[in-house]
VOGU-3710 file (C-alpha; in Angstrom, 3 decimals, decimal comma):
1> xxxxxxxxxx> 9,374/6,100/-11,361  11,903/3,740/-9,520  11,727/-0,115/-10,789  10,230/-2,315/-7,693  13,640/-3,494/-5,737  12,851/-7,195/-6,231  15,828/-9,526/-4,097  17,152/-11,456/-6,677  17,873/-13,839/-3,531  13,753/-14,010/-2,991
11> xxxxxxxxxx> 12,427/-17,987/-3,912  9,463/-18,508/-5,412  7,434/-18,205/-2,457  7,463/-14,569/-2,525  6,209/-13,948/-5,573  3,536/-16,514/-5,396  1,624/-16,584/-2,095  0,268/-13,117/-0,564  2,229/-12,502/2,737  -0,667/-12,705/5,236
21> xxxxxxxxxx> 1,562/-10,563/7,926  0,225/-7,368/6,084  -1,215/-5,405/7,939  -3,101/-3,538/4,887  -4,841/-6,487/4,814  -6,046/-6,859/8,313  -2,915/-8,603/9,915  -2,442/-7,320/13,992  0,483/-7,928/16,476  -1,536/-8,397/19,371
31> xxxxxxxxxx> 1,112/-8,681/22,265  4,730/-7,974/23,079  6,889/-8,735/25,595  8,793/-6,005/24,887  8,945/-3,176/22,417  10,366/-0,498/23,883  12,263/1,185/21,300  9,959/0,250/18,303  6,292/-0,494/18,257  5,607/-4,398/17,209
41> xxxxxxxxxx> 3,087/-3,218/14,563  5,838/-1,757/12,143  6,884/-5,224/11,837  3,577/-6,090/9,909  3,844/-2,717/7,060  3,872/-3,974/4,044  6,184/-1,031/2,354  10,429/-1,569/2,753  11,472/-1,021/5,769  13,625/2,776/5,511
51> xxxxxxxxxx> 16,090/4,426/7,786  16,354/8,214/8,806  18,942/9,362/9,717  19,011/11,692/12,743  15,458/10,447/13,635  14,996/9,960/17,399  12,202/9,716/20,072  11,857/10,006/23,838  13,251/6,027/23,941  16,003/6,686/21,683
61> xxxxxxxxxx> 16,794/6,151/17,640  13,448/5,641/15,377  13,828/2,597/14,058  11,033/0,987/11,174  10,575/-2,373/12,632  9,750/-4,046/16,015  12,769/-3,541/18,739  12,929/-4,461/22,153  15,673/-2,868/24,898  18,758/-4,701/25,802
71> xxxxxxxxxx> 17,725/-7,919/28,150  19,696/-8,031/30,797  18,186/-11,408/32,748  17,211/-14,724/31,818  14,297/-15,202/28,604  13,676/-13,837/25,108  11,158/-11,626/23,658  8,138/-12,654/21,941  5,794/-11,071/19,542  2,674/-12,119/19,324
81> xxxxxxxxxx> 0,749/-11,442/15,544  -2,578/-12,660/14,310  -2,726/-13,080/10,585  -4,688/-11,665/8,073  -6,594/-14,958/7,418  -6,062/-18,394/8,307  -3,330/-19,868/5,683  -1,351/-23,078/5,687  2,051/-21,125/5,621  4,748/-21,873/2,583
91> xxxxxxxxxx> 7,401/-19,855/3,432  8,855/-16,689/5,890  10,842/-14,173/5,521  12,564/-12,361/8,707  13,365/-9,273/7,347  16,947/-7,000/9,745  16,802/-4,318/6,988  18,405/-1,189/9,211  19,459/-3,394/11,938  23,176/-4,101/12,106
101> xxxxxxxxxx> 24,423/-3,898/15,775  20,851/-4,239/17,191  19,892/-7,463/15,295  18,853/-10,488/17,161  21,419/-13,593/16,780  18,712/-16,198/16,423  14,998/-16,446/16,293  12,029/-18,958/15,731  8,199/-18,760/15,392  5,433/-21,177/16,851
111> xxxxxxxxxx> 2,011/-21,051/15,296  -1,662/-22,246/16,700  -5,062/-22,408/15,318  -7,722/-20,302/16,989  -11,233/-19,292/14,900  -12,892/-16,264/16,546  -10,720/-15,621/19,990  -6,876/-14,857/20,201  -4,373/-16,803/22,445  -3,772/-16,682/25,791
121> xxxxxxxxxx> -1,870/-18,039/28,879  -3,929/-21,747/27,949  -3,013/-21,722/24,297  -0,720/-24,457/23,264  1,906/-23,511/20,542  3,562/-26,082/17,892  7,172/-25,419/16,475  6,824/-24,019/12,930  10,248/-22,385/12,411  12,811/-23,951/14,875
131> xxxxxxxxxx> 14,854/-21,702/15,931  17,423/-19,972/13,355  20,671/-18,143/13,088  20,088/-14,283/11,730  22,410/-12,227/10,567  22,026/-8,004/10,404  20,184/-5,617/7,476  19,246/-8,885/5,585  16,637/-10,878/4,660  15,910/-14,144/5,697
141> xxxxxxxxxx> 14,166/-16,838/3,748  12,833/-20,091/4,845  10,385/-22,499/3,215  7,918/-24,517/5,559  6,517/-27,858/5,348  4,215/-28,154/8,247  0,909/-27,940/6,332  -1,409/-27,483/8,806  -2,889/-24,095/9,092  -2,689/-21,701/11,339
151> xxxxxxxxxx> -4,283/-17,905/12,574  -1,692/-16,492/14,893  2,274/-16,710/15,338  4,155/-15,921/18,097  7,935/-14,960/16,758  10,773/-15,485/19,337  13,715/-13,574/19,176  16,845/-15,490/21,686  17,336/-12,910/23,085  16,572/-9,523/22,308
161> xxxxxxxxxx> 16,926/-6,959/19,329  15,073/-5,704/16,177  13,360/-7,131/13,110  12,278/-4,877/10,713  9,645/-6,558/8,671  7,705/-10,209/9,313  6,553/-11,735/6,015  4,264/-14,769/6,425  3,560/-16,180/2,730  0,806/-18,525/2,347
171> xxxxxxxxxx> -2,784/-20,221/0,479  -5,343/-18,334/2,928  -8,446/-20,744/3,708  -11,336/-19,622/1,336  -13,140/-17,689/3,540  -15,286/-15,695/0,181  -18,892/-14,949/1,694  -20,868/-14,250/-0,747  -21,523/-10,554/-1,558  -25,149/-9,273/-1,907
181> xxxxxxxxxx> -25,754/-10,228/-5,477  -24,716/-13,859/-4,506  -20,895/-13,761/-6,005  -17,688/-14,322/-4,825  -14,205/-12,526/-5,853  -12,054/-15,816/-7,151  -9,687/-13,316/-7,908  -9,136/-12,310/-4,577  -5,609/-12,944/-2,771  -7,302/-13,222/0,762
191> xxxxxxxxxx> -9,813/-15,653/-0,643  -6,547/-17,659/-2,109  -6,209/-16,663/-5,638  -2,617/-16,396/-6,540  -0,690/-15,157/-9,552  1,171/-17,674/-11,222  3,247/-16,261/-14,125  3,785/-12,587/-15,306  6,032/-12,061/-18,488  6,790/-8,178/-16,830
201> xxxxxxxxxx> 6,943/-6,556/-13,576  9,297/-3,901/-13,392  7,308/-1,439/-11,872  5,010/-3,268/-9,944  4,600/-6,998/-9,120  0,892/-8,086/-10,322  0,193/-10,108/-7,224  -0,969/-6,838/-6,059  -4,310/-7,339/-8,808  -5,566/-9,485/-6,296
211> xxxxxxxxxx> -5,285/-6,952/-2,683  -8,360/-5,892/-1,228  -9,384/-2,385/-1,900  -8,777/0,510/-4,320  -4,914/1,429/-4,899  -3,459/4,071/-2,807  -1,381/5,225/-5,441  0,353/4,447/-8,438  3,098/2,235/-6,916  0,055/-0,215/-5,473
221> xxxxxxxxxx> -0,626/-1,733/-8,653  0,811/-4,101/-11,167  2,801/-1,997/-13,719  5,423/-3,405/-16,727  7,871/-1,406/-18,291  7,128/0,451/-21,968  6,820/-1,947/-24,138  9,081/-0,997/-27,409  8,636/-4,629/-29,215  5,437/-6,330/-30,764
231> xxxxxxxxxx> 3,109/-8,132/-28,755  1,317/-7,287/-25,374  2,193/-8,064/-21,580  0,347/-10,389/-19,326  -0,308/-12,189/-16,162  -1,807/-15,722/-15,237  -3,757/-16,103/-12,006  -5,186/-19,522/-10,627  -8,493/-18,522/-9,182  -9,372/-19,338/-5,564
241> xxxxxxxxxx> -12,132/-22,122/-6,447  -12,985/-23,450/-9,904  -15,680/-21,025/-10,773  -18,222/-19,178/-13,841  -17,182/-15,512/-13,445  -19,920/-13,549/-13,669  -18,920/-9,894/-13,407  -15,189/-8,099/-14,147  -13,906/-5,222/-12,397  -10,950/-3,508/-14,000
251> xxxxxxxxxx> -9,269/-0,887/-11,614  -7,031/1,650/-13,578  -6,592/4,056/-10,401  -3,894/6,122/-10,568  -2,484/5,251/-13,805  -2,727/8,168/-16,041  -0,042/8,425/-18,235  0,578/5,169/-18,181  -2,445/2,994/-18,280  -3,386/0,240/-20,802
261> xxxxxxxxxx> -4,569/1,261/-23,848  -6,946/-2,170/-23,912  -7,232/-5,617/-21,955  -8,543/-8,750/-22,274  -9,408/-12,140/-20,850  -8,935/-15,554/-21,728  -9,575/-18,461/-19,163  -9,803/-22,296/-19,021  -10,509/-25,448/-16,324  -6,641/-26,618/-16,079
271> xxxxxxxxxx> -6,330/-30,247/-14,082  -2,872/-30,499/-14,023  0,662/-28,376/-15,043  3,337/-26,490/-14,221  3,973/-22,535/-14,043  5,831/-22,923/-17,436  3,213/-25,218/-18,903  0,552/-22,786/-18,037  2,328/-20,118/-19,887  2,083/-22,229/-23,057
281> xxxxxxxxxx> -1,291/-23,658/-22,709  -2,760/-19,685/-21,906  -1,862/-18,725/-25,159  -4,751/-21,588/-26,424  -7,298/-20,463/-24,114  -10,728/-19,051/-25,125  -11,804/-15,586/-24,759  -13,918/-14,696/-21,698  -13,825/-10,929/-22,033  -12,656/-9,754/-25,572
291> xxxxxxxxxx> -10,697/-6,608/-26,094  -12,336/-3,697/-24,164  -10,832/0,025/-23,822  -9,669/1,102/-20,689  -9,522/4,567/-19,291  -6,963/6,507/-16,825  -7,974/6,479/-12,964  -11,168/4,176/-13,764  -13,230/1,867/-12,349  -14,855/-0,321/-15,311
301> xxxxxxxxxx> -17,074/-2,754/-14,798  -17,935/-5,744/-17,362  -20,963/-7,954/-17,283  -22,760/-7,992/-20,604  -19,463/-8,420/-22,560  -18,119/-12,016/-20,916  -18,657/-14,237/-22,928  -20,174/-17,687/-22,225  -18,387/-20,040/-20,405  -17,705/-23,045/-18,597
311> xxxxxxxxxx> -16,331/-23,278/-14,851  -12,943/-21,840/-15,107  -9,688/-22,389/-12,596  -7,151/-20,025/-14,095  -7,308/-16,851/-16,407  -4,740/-15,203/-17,994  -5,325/-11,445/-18,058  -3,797/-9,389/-20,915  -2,871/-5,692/-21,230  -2,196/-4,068/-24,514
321> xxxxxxxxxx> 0,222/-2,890/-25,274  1,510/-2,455/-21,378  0,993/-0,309/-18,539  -0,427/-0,218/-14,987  -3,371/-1,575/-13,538  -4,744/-1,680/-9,836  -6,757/-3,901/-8,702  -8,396/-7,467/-10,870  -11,953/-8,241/-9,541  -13,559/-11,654/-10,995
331> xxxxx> -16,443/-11,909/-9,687  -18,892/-15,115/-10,019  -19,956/-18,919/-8,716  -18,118/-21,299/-7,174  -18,679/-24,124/-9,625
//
């Protein structure tokens, strides 16, 4: 198995916010002006963007993004995407992988607030990327510090071309109805948990713990490398609300070979710190869920075995001694 390609380039905003432009996780480009030689909704799949050579259709070369034809009047073309959730947006990433002579020169992105209806010819858009140079089969990073959230973006490109891949990262609004036994995932990326610190993630980055869903296979999970040194890996994950977890969910699909051997839990109520303080203070934390055996391709479910406990904002979630895991459900009461 191929180590994740990780851009070393990437800031921190990548690996900590969940890219609500996904459309695995219910992200939709609604409206186009144009997108004649590439349908807008390849823009919002969440895999690398590939070229194939020799691949063409009745407009012309297959391309894995969003491209529009060659304007040849006044304007720009617009894309218009509604996000997975509302989110107050930390950072984008315009993504020209495969597009060198087709790439647009600039682009920029508005954003608006709308619960239950999508825009239309009455909605009013504010700037939230002004508009940017681009350069071909690159990405493109840029933080944002307009903190007011948003449901939909409309992404301009001045004035035509392709863009392979929209990434939106951002905290979602906690939007965690309560499921039928009265909890709530915390753990859940959509609901705004976030992973904060993983010592290992060369096979899979363990934000994923936190997607909706079962795995679809054994590259949708969190997965470190073989461990050939003492010790065990782990991941830290701030929780969407302070909260008493009440039931654990441990998702092993499609790690055979290569699953965990064990895992635990540990968890406390942080007020105040800093990714690198948390990993120091996690090693201090108390037991929530003490070592349990894990099996390949397995759902397990915990409820008897936590432990105790007092309203919790972060856990850190241990493996021993490594492995893969897909999916991290905590599932309990906002405190």
């Amino acid at each position: 198995m191929a180590p994740v390609a990780v851009d070393p380039n990437a800031p921190d905003f990548v690996r900590r916010y969940v890219n609500l432009a996904d459309a695995r996780l219910g992200a939709v480009a609604l409206a186009a002006s144009d997108d004649f030689f590439a349908d807008k909704s390849r823009m919002l799949n969440p895999e690398p963007a590939v070229f194939v050579p020799g691949k063409y259709d009745e407009n012309g070369k297959w391309m894995d993004g969003w491209e529009s034809r060659r304007k040849r009047g006044p304007g720009h073309d617009w894309c218009i995407v509604r996000l997975a959730r509302a989110g107050r947006v930390h950072g984008i990433d315009l993504d020209t992988s495969h597009f060198t002579g087709n790439y647009p020169p600039a682009a920029s992105i508005e954003a608006c607030y709308l619960i239950g209806s999508d825009p239309d010819a009455h909605t009013e858009w504010a700037p939230l990327l002004p508009a940017v140079n681009l350069s071909g089969n690159s990405h493109h990073y840029f933080a944002v510090s307009d903190e007011t959230p948003c449901t939909h973006l409309r992404v301009n490109l001045f004035p035509d071309g392709g863009l392979a891949r929209l990434r939106v990262y951002a905290s979602p609004q906690f939007g965690g109805d309560a499921e039928a036994d009265g909890l709530v995932d915390l753990a859940s990326a959509l609901n705004g948990a976030q992973v904060v610190a993983a010592n290992n993630e060369h096979f899979g980055p363990a934000s994923r713990l936190l997607l909706p869903g079962r795995g679809r296979n054994m590259g949708d999970g969190w997965e470190t490398r073989r461990r050939r040194e003492p010790g065990n890996d782990w991941c830290i994950i701030a929780l969407a609300l302070p909260g008493v977890i009440e039931a654990i969910e441990i998702d092993t699909a499609h790690f055979k070979g290569n699953y965990p051997d064990r895992c635990s839990l540990s968890g406390a109520h942080v007020a105040a710190g800093t990714p690198q303080s948390l990993i120091t203070q996690a090693m201090f934390w108390p037991l929530l869920l003490p070592e349990q055996k894990l099996q390949m391709d397995h759902q397990h479910f915990f409820r008897a075995e936590i432990r105790a406990h007092a309203p919790v904002t972060h856990v850190r979630f241990d493996i021993h001694p490594d492995g893969g895991v897909s999916r991290l459900r905590l599932r309990g009461k906002p405190a």
